[in-house]
py3Dmol code that shows the C-alpha trace and the ligand (Angstrom):
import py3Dmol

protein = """\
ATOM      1  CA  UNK A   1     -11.905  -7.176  25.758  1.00  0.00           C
ATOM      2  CA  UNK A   2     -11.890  -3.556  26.223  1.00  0.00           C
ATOM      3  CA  UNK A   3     -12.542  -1.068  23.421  1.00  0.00           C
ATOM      4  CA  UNK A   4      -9.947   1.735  23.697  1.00  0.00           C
ATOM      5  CA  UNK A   5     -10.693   5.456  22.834  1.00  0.00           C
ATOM      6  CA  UNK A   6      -6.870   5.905  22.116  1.00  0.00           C
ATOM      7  CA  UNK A   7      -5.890   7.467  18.108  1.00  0.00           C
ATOM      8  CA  UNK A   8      -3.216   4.864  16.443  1.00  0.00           C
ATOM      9  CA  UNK A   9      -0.769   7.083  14.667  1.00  0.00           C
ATOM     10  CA  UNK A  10       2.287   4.886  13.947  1.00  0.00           C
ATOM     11  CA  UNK A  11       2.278   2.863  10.982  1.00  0.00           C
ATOM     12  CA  UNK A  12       5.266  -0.156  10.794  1.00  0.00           C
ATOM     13  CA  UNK A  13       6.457  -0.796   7.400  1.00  0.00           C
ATOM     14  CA  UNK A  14       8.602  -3.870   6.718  1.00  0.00           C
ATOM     15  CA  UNK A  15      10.815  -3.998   3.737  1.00  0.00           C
ATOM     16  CA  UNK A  16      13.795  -5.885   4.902  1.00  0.00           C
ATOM     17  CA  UNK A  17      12.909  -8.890   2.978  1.00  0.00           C
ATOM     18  CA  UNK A  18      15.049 -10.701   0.136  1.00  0.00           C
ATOM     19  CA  UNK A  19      12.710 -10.739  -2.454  1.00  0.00           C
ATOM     20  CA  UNK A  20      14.167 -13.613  -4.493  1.00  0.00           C
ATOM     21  CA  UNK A  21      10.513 -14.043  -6.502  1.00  0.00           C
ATOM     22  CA  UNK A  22      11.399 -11.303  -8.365  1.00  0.00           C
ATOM     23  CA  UNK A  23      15.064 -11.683  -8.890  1.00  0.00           C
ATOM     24  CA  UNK A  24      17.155 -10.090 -10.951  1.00  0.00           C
ATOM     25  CA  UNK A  25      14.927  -7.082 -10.848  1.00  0.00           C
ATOM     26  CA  UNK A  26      15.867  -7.429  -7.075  1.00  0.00           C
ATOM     27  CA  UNK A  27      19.614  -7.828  -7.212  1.00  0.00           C
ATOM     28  CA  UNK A  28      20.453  -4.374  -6.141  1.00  0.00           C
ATOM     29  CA  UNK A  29      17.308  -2.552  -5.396  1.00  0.00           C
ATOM     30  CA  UNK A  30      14.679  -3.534  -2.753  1.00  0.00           C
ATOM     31  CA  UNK A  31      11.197  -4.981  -4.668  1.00  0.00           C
ATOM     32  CA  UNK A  32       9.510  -1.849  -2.870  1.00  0.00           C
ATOM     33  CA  UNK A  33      11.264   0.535  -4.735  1.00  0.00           C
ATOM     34  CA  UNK A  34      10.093  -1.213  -8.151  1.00  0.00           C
ATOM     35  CA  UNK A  35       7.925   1.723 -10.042  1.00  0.00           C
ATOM     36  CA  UNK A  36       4.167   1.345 -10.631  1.00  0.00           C
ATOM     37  CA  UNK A  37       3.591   3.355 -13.274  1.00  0.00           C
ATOM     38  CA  UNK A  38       5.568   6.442 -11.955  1.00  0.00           C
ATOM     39  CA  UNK A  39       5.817   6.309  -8.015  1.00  0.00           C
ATOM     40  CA  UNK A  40       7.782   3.320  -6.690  1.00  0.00           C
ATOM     41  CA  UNK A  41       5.545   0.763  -4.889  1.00  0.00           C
ATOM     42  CA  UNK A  42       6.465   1.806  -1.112  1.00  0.00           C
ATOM     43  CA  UNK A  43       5.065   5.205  -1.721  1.00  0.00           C
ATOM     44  CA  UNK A  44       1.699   4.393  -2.610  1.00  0.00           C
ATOM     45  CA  UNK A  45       2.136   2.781   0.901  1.00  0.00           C
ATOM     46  CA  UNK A  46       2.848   5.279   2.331  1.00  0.00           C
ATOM     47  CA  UNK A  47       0.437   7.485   1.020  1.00  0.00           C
ATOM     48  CA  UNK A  48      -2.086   5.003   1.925  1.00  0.00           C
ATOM     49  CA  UNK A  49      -0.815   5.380   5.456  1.00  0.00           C
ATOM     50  CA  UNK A  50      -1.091   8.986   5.743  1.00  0.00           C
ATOM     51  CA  UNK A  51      -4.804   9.300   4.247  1.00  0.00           C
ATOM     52  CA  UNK A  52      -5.347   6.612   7.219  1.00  0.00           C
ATOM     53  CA  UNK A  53      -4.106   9.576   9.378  1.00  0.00           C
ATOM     54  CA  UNK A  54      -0.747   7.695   9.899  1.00  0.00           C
ATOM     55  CA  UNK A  55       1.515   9.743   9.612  1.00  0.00           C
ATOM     56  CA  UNK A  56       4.643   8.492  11.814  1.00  0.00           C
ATOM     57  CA  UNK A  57       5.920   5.675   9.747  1.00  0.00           C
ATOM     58  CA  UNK A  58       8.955   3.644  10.512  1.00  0.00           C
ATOM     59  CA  UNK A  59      10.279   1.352   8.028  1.00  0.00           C
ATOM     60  CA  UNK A  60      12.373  -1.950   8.759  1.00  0.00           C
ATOM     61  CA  UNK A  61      14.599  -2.319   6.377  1.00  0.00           C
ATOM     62  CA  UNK A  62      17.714  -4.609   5.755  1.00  0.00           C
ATOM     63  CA  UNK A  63      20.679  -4.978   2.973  1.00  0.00           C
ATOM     64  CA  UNK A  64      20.243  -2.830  -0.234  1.00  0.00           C
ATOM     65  CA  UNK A  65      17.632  -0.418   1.664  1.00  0.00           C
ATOM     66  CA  UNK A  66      19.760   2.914   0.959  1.00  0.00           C
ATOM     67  CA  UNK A  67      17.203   3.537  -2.122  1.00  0.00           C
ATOM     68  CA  UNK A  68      14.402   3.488   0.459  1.00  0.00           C
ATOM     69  CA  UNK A  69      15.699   6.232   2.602  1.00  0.00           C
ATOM     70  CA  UNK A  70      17.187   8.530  -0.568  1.00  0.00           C
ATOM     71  CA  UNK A  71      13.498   8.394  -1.844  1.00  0.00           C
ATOM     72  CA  UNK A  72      11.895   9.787   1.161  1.00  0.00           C
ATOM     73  CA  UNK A  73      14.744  12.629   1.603  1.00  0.00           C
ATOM     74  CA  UNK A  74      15.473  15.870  -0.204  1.00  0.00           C
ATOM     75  CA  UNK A  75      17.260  15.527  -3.475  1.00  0.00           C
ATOM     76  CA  UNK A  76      18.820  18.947  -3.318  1.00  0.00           C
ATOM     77  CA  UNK A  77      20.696  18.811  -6.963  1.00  0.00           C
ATOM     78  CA  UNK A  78      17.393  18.162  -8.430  1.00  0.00           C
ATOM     79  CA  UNK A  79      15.587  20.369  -7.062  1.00  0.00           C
ATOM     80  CA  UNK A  80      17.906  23.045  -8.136  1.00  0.00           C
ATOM     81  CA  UNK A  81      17.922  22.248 -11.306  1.00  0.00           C
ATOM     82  CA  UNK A  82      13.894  22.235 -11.960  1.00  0.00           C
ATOM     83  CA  UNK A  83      13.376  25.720  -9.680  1.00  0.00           C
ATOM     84  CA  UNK A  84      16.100  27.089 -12.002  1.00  0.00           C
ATOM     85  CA  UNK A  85      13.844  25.627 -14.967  1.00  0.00           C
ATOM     86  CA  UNK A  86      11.175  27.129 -13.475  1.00  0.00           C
ATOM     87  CA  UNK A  87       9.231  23.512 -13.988  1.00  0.00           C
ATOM     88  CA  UNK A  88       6.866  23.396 -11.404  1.00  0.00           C
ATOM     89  CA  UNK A  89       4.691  20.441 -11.931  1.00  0.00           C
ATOM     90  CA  UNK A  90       7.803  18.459 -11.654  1.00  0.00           C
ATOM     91  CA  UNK A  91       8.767  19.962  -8.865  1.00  0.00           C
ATOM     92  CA  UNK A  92       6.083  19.299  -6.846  1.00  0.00           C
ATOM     93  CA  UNK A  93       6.253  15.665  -7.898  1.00  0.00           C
ATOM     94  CA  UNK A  94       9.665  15.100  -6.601  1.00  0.00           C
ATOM     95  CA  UNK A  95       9.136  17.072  -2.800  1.00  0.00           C
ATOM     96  CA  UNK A  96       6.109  15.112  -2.488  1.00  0.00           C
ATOM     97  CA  UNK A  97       8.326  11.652  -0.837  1.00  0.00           C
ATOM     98  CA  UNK A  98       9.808  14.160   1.246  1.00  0.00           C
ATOM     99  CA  UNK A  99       7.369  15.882   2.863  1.00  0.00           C
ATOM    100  CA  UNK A 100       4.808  13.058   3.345  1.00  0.00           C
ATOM    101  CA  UNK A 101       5.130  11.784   6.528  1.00  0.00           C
ATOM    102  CA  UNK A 102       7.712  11.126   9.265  1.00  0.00           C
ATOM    103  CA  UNK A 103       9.616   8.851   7.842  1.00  0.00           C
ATOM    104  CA  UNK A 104      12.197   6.698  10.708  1.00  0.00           C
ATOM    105  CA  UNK A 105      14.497   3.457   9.764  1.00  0.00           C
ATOM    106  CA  UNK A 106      15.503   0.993  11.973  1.00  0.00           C
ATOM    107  CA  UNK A 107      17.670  -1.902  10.463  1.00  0.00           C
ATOM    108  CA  UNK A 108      16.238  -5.696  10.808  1.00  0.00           C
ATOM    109  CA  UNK A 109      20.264  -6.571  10.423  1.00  0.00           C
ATOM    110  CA  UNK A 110      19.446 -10.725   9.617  1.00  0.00           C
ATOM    111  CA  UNK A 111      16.048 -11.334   7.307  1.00  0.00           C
ATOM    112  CA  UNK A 112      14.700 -13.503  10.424  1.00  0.00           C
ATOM    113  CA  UNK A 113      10.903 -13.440   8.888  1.00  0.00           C
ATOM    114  CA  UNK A 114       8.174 -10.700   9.110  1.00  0.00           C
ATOM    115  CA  UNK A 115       7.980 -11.109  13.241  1.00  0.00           C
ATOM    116  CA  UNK A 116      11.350 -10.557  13.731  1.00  0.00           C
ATOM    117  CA  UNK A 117      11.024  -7.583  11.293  1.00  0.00           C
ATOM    118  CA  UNK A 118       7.999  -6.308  13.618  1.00  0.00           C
ATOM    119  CA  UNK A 119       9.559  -6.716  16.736  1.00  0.00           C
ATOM    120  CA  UNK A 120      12.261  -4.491  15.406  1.00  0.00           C
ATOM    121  CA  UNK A 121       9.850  -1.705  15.772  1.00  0.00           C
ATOM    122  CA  UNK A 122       8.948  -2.528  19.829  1.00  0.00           C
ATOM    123  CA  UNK A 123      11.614   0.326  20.795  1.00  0.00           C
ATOM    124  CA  UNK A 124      10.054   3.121  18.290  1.00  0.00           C
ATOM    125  CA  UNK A 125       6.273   1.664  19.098  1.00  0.00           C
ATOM    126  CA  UNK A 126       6.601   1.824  22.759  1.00  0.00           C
ATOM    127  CA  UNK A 127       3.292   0.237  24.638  1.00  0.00           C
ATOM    128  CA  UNK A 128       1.173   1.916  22.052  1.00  0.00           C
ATOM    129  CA  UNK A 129      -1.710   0.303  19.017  1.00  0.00           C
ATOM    130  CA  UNK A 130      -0.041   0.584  15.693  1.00  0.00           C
ATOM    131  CA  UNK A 131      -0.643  -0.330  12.358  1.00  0.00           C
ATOM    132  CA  UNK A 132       2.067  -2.157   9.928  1.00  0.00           C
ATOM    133  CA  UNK A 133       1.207  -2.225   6.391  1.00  0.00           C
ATOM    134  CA  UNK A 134       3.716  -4.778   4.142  1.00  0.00           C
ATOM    135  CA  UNK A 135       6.005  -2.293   1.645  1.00  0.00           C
ATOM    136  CA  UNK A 136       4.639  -4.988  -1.558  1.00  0.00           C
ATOM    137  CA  UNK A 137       1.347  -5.087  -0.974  1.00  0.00           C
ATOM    138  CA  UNK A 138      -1.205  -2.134  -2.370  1.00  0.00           C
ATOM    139  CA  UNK A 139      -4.379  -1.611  -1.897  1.00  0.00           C
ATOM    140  CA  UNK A 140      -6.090   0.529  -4.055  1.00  0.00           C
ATOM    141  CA  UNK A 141      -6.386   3.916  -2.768  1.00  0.00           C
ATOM    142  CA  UNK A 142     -10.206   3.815  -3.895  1.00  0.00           C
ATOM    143  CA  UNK A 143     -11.164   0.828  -1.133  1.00  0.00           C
ATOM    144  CA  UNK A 144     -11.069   1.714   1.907  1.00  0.00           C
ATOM    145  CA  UNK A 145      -9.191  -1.183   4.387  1.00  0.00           C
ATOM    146  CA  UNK A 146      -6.516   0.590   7.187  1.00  0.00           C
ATOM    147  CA  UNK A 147      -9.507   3.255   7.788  1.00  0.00           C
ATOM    148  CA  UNK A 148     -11.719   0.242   8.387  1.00  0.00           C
ATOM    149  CA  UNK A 149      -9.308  -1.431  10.981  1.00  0.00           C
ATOM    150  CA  UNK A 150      -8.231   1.220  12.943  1.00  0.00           C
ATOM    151  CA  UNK A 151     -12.253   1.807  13.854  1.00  0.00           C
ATOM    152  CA  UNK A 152     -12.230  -2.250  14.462  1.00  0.00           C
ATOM    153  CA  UNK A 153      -9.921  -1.722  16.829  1.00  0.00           C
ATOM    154  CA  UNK A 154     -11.549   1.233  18.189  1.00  0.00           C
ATOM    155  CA  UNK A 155     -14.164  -0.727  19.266  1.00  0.00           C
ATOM    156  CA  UNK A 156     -13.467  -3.953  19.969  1.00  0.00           C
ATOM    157  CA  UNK A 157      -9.807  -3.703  21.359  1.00  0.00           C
ATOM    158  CA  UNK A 158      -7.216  -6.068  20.605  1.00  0.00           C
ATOM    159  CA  UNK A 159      -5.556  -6.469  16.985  1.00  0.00           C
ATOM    160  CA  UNK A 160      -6.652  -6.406  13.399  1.00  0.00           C
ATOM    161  CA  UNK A 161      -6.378  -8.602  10.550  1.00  0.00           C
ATOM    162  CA  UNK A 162      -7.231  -8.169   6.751  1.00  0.00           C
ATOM    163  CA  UNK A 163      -8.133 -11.185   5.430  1.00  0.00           C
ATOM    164  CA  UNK A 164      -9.559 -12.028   1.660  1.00  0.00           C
ATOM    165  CA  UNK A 165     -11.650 -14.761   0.586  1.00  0.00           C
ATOM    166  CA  UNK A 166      -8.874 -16.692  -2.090  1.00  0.00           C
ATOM    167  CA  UNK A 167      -9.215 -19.670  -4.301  1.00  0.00           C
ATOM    168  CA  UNK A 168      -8.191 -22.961  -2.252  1.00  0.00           C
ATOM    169  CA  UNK A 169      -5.751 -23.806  -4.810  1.00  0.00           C
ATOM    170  CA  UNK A 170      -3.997 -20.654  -3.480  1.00  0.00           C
ATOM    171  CA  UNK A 171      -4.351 -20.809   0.362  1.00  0.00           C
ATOM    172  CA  UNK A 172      -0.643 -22.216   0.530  1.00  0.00           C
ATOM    173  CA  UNK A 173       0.623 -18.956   0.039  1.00  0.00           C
ATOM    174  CA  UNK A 174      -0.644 -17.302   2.770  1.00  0.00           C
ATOM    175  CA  UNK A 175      -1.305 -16.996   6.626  1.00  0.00           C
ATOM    176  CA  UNK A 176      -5.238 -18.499   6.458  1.00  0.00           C
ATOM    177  CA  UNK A 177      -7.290 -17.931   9.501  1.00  0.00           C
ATOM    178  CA  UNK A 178      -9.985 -19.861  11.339  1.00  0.00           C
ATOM    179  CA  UNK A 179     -13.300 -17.557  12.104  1.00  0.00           C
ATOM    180  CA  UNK A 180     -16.213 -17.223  13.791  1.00  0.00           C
ATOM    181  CA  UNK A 181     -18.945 -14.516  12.158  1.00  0.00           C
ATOM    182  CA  UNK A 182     -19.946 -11.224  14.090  1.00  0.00           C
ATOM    183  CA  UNK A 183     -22.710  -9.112  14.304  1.00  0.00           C
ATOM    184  CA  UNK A 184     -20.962  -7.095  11.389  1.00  0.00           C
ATOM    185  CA  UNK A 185     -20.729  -8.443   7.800  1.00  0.00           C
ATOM    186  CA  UNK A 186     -17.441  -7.432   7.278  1.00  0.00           C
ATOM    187  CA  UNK A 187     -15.835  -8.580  10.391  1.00  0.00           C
ATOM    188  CA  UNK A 188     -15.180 -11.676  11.961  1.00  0.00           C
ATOM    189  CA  UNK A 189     -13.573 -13.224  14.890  1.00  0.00           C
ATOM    190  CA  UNK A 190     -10.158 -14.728  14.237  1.00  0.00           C
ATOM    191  CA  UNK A 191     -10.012 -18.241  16.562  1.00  0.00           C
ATOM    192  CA  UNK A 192      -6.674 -19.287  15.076  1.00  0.00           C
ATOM    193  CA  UNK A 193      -4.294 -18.854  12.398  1.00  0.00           C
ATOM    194  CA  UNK A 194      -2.247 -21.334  10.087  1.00  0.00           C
ATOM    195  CA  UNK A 195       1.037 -20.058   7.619  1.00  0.00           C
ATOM    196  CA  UNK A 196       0.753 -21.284   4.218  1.00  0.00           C
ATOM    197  CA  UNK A 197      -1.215 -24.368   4.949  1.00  0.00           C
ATOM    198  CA  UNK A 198      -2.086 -27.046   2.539  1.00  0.00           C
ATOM    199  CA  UNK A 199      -5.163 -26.844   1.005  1.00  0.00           C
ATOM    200  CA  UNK A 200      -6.594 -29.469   2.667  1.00  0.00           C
ATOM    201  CA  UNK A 201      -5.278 -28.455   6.409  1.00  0.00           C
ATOM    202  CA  UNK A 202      -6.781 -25.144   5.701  1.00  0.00           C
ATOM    203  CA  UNK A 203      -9.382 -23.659   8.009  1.00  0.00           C
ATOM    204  CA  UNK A 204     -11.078 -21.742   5.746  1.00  0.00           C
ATOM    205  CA  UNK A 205     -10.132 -20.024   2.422  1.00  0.00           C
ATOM    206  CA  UNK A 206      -9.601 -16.314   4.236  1.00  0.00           C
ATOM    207  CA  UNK A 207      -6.231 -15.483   3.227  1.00  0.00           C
ATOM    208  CA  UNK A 208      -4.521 -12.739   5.507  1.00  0.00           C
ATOM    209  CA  UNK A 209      -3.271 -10.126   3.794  1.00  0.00           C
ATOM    210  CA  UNK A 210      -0.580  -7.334   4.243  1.00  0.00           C
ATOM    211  CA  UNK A 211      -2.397  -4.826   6.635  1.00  0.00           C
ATOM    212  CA  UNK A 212      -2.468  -5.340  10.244  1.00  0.00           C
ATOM    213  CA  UNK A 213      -3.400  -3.141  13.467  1.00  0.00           C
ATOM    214  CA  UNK A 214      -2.003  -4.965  16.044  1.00  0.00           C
ATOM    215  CA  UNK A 215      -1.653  -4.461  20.275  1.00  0.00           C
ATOM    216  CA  UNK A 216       1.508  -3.943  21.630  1.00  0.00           C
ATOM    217  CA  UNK A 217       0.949  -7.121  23.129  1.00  0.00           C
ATOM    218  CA  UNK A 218       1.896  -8.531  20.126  1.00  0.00           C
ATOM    219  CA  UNK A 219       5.837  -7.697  21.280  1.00  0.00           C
ATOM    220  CA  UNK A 220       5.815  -9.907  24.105  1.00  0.00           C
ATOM    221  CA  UNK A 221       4.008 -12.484  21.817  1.00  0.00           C
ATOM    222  CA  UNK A 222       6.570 -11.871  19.266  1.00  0.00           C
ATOM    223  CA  UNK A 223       9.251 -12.652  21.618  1.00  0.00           C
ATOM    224  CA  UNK A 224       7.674 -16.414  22.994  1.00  0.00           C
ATOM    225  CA  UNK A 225       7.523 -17.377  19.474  1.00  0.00           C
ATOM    226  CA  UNK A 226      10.198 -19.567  18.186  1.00  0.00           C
ATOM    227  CA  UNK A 227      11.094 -20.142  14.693  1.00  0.00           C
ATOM    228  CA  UNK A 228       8.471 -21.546  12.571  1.00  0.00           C
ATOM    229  CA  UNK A 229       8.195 -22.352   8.650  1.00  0.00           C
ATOM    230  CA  UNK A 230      11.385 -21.568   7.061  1.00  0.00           C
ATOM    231  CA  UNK A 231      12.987 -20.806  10.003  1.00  0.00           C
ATOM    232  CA  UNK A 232      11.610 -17.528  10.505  1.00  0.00           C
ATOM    233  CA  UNK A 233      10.053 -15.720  13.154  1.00  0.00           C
ATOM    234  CA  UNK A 234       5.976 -15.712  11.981  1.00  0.00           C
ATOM    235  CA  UNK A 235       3.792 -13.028  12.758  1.00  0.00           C
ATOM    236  CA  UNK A 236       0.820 -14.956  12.041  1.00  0.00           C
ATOM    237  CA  UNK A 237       2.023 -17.558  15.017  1.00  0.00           C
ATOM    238  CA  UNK A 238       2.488 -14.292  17.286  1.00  0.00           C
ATOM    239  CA  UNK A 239      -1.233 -13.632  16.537  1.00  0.00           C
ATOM    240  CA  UNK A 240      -2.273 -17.445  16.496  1.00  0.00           C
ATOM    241  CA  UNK A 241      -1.048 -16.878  20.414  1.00  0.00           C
ATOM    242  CA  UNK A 242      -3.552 -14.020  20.995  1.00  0.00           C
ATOM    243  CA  UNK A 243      -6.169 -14.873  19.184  1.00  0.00           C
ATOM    244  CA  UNK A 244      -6.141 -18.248  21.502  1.00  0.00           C
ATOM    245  CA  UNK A 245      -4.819 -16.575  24.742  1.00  0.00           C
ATOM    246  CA  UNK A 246      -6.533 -14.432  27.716  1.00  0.00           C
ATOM    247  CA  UNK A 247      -3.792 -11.654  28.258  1.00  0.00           C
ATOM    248  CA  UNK A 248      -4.072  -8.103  28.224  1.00  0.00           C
ATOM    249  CA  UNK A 249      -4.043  -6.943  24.734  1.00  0.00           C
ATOM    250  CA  UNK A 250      -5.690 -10.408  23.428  1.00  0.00           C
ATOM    251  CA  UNK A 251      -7.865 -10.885  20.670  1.00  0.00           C
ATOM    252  CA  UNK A 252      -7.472 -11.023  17.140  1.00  0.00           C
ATOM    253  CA  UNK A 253     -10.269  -9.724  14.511  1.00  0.00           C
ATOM    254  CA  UNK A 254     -10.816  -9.977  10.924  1.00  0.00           C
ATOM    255  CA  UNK A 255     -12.210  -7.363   8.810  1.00  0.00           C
ATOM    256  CA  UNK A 256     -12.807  -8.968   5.305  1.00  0.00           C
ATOM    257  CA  UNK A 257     -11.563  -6.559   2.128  1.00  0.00           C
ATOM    258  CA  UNK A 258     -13.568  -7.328  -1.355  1.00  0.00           C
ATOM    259  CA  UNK A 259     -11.569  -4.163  -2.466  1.00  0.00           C
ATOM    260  CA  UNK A 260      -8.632  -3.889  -5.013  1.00  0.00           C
ATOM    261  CA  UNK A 261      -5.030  -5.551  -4.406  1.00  0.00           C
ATOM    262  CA  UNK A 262      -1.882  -6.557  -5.672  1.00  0.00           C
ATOM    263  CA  UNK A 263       1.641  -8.273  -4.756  1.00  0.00           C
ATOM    264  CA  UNK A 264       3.809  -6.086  -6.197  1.00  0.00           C
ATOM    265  CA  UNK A 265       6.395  -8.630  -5.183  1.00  0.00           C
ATOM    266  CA  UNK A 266       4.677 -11.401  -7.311  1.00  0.00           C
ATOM    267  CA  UNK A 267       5.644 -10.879 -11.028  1.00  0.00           C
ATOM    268  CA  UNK A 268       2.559 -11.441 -12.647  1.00  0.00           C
ATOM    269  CA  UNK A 269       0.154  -9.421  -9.884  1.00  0.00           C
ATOM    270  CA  UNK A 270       3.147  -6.899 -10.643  1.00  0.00           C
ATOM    271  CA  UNK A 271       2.318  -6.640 -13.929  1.00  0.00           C
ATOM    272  CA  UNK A 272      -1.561  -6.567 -13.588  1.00  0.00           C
ATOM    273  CA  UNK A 273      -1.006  -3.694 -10.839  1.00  0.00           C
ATOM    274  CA  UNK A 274       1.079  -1.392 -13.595  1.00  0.00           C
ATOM    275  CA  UNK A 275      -1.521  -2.341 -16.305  1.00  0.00           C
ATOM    276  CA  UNK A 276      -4.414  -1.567 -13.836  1.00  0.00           C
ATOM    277  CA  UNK A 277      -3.473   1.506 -12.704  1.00  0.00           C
ATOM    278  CA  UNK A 278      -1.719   2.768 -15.890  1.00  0.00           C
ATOM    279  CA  UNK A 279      -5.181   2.766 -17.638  1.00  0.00           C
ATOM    280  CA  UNK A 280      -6.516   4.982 -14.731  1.00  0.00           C
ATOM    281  CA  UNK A 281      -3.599   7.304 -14.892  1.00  0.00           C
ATOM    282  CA  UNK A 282      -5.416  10.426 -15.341  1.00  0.00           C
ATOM    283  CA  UNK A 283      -2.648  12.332 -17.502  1.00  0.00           C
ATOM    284  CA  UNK A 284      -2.448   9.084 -19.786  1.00  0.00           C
ATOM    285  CA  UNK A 285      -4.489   6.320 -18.871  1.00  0.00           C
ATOM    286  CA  UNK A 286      -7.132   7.346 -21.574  1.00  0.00           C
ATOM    287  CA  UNK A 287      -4.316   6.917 -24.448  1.00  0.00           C
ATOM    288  CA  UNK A 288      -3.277   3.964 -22.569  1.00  0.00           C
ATOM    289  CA  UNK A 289      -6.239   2.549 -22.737  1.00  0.00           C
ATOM    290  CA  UNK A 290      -7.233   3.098 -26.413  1.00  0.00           C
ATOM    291  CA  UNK A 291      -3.262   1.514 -27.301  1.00  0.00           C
ATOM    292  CA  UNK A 292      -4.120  -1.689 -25.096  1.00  0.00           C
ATOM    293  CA  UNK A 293      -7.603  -2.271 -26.503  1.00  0.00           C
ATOM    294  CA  UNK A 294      -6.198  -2.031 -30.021  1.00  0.00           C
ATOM    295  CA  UNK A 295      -3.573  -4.294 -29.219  1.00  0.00           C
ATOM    296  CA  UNK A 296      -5.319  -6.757 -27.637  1.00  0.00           C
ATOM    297  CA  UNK A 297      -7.523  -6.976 -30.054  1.00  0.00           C
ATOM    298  CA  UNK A 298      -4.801  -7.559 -32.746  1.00  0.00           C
ATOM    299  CA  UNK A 299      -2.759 -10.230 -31.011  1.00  0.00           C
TER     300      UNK A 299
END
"""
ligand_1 = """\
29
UTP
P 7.856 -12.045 1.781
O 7.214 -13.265 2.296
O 7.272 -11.440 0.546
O 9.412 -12.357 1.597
O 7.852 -10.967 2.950
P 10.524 -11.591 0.818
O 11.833 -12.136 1.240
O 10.371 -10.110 0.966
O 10.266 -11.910 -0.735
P 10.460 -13.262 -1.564
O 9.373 -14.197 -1.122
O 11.848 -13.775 -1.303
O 10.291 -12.830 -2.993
C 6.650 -10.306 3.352
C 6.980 -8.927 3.865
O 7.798 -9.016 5.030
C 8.996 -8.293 4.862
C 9.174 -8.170 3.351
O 9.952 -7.033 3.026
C 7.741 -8.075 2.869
O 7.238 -6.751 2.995
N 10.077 -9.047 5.530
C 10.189 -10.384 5.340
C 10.962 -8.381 6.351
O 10.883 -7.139 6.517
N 11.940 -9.099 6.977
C 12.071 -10.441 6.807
O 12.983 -11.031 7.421
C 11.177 -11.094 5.963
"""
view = py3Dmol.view(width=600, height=400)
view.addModel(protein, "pdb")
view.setStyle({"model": 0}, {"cartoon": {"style": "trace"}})
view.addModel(ligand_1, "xyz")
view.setStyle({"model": 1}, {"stick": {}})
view.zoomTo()
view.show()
């Protein structure tokens, strides 16, 4: 395994899926676009992206998606009518979607799972690292994870994992990974990779979450894997086949986040993300804060 001296600037961003957990919500609008607090979940993604110094980002997206692209383009109407207002601070809130990043679209066409959704990306990617951060799944600005990666891969080659340490009674939901440790505390060697296990299959209780950095060798992976669970094309059984195989590009490490996170596509992490960060807004999460103490305390 080679460590490469290249910079990763692409980040991959699939939101193609159905999101039927959070149905009706979901009917007509992607779950990304579901606000948290005031921004809608994909742009804290985003932003998250670009502070990683990411700042080509192509999103996958499917049915529904039109929301998606109007949110990262000009709204010229809008904007008219707050310059004529002379309302700044509003102003400034609104542009800042649009001038964030590069923003691209490609269309997955058929949900055929998150590898199909990656492998959508192979023609935009070309034979270069990249990073693909999942549009319902934040990480707190605060705790540092994609910056953390992209220097795994820096040094050790091959792709990158985030993995976090969940209950057992909750492994089923996830990709879980079998490890060996490293020489670093927070990163470990990924030897092979189960989807949503049972709890007593599982290899360990390292969940993998939402943030990857992955080899373009992962495209040709991609494209050996057939179908798994549910039918769809797995990511994590792409990676299973690197982090067994000897290929160019193989390798799969873990870097273990103790940080902040939430599924904004799971109702009730959705609701513990908006309560979170609501009582750190800083123009209101003070008077948030004081309401939600007094009415906890009363109910
Ligand atoms: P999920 O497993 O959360 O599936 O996808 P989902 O369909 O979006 O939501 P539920 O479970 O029905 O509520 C994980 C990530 O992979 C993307 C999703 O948008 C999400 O970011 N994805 C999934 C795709 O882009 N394409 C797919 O075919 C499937």
């Amino acid at each position: 395994m080679t460590s490469r001296a290249e910079r990763v600037t692409k980040a991959v961003i699939p939101a193609a899926g159905l999101g039927t957990r959070f149905l009706p919500a979901t009917k007509a609008i992607p779950k990304e676009m579901l606000p948290v607090v005031d921004r809608p979940a994909i742009q804290y993604v985003v932003e998250e992206a670009v502070a990683a110094g990411l700042d080509d980002v192509l999103m996958i997206t499917g049915r529904n998606k039109r929301a998606l692209e109007d949110h990262f383009d000009r709204h010229w109407e809008l904007e008219q009518v707050l310059e004529a207002k002379g309302d700044r601070f509003r102003l400034d809130r609104l542009r800042r979607s649009t001038v964030l990043a590069d923003v691209h679209y490609v269309r997955q066409g058929d949900p055929l799972g998150l590898g199909h959704a990656v492998l959508c990306a192979e023609k935009h990617v070309g034979d270069e690292a990249f990073a693909v951060l999942l549009g319902d799944d934040l990480i707190d600005a605060r705790d540092e994870l994609l910056a953390r990666m992209l220097r795994v891969r820096a040094e050790r080659g091959g792709s990158v994992v985030a993995l976090l340490e969940v209950a057992p009674e909750q492994v089923h939901l996830y990709g879980c990974a079998a490890v060996l440790r490293t020489d670093e505390d927070d990163v470990v060697q990924v030897t092979g990779l189960v989807e949503k296990p049972d709890a007593d299959q599982a290899p360990s209780n390292l969940a993998v979450i939402g943030r990857y950095v992955l080899d373009p060798a992962v495209f040709a992976a991609l494209r050996r894997t057939s179908p798994g669970r549910g039918n769809e094309i797995q990511l994590t059984d792409a990676l299973q086949s690197l982090a067994a195989g000897e290929q160019a590009g193989a390798g799969v490490w873990g870097v273990v986040f103790h940080g902040r996170r939430y599924d904004t596509g799971d109702r009730l992490d959705y609701l513990k993300a908006v309560v979170q960060l609501g009582v750190e807004h800083e123009e209101f999460g003070e008077d948030f804060h004081v309401w939600l103490r007094e009415w906890v305390a009363a109910s």
